[in-house]
Every structure is written in C-alpha cells, then in structure tokens.
GULUMVO-765701 format. One line per field, with one value per residue: residue number from 1; x, y negated, z of N, C-alpha, C in turn. Coordinates in Angstrom, 3 decimals. Example, Ala and Ser with C-alpha at 12.3 -4.5 7.8 and 13.67 -1.06 7.14 Angstrom:
<nodes>
nr = (1_2) $
n.x = (13.190_12.850) $
n.y = (5.690_2.250) $
n.z = (7.800_7.080) $
ca.x = (12.300_13.670) $
ca.y = (4.500_1.060) $
ca.z = (7.800_7.140) $
c.x = (13.200_12.900) $
c.y = (3.300_-0.030) $
c.z = (7.800_7.870) $
</nodes>
This chain:
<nodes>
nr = (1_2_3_4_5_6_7_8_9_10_11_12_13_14_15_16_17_18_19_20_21_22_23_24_25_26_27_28_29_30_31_32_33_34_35_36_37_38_39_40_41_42_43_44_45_46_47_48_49_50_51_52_53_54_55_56_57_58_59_60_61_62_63_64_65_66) $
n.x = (0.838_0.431_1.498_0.407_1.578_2.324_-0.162_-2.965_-5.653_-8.902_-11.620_-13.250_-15.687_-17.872_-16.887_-14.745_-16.816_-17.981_-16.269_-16.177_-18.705_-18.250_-16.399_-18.041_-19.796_-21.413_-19.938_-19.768_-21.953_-21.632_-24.520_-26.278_-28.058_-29.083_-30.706_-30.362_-29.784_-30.108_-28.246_-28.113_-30.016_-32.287_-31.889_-29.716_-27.668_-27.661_-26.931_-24.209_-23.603_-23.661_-21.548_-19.522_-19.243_-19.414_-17.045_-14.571_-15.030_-13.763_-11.285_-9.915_-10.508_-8.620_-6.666_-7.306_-9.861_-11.446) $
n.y = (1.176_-2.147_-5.198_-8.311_-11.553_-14.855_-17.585_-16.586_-16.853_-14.369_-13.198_-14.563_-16.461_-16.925_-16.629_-19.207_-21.073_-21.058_-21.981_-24.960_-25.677_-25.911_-28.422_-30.240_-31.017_-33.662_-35.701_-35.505_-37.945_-40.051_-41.140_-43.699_-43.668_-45.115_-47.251_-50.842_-53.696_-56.936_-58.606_-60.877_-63.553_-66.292_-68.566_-68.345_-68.022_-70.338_-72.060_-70.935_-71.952_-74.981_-75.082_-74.444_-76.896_-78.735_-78.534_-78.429_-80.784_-82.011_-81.411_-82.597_-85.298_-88.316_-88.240_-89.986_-90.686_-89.071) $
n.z = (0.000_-0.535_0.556_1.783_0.225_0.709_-0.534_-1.345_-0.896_-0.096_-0.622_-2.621_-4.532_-2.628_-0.377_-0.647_-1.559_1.248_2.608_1.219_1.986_4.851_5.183_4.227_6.589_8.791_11.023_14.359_16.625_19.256_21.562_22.471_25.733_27.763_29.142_28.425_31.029_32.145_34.043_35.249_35.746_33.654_35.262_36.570_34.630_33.857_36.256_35.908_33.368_34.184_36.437_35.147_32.767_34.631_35.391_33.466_32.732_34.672_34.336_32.242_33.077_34.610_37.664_39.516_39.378_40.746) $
ca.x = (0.000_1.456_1.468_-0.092_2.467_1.866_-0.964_-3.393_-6.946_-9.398_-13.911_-13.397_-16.339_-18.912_-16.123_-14.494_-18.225_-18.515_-15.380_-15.882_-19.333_-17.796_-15.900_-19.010_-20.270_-21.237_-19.061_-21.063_-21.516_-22.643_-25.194_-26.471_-29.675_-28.871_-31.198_-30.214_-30.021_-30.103_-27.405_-28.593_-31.698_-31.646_-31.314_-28.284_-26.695_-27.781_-25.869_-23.283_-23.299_-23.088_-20.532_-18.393_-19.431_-18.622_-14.768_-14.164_-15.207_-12.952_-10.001_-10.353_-10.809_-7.312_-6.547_-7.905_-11.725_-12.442) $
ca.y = (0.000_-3.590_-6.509_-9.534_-12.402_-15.958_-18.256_-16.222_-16.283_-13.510_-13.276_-14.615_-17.418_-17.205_-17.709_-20.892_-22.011_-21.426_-23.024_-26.024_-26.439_-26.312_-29.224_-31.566_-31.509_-34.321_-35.887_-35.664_-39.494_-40.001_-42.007_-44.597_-43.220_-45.606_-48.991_-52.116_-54.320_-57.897_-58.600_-62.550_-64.200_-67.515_-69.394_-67.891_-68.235_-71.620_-72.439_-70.934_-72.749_-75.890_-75.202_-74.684_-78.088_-79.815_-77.960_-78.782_-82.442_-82.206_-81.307_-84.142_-87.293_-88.247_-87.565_-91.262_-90.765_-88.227) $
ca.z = (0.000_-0.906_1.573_0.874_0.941_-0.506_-0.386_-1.781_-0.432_-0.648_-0.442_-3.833_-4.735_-1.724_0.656_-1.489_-1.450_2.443_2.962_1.481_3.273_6.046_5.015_4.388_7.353_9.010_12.399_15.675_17.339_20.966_21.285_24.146_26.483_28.802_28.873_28.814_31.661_32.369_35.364_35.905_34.958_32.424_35.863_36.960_33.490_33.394_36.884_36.064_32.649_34.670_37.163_34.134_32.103_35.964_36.203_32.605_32.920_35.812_34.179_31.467_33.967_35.184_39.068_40.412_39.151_41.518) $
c.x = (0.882_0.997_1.528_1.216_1.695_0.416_-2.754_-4.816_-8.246_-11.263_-14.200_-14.535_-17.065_-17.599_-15.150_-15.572_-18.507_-17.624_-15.531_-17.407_-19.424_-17.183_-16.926_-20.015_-20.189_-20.765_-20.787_-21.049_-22.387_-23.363_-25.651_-27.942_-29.652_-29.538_-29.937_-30.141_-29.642_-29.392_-27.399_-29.356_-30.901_-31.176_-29.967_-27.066_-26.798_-26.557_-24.667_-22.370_-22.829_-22.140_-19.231_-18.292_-18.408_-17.043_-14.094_-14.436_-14.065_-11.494_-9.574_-9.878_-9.267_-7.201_-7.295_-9.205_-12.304_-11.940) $
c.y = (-1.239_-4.684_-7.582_-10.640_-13.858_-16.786_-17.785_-16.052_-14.665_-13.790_-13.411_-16.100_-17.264_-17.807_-19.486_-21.642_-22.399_-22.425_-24.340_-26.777_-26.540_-27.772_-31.239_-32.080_-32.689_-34.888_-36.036_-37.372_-39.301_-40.985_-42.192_-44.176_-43.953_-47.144_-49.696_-52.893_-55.583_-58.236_-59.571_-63.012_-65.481_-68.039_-69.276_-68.152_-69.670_-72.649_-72.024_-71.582_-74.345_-76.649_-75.288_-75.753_-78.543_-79.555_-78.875_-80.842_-82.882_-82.391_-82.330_-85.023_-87.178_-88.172_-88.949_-91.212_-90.056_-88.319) $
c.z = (0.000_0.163_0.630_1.169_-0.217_0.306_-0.610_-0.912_-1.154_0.018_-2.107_-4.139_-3.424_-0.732_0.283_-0.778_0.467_2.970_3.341_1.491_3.840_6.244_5.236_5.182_8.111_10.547_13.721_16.227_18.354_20.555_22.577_24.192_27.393_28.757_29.207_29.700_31.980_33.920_35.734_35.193_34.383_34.117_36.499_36.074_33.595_34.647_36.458_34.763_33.289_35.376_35.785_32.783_33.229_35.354_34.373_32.278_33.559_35.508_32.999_31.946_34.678_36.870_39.644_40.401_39.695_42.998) $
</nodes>
C-alpha cells in the first residue's frame, strides 16, 4: 500500500463544497440586552453645565476681578 504524501486532499467534490461552506459563514456578534439608563436628569446636566461656564469664565478674567 502507498502513503499519501503531498498536499493532496481527498472526499473529492462534496467535501471541497462542504469546505468552502464552512468558510461563508457568518461571524457571531454580541449584542447589548442591557437597557439604557439615564445617570442625571436635564437638571443635573444643566448644573453641572453651569458650574463649568462659571470655572471657565474664571479662568479668562485676570486675578484682580475676583
């Protein structure tokens, strides 16, 4: 009996074919189950929009105006 050496595949066409739809399958992606949540209401954003207008005003005005 002869030993196979080489590159040589064997099934013949069905396995080719299974091969290479194995190939085109498509990738798995996680996906988010996890709501949404809101971690400060508008008024919270809105202070904390203002504290950071104030500081930046602040750093502007030269050291005597405050």
């Amino acid at each position: 009996m002869a030993m196979r050496t080489g590159n040589r595949q064997s099934g013949g066409r069905q396995a080719r074919q299974a091969k290479l739809s194995e190939q085109l399958a498509a990738p798995v992606y996680i996906t988010r189950k996890i709501a949404y949540y809101d971690f400060l209401d508008e008024d919270a954003l809105a202070a904390i929009e203002a504290q950071a207008f104030i500081a930046q005003r602040k750093e502007a005005m030269p050291d005597a105006w405050y």
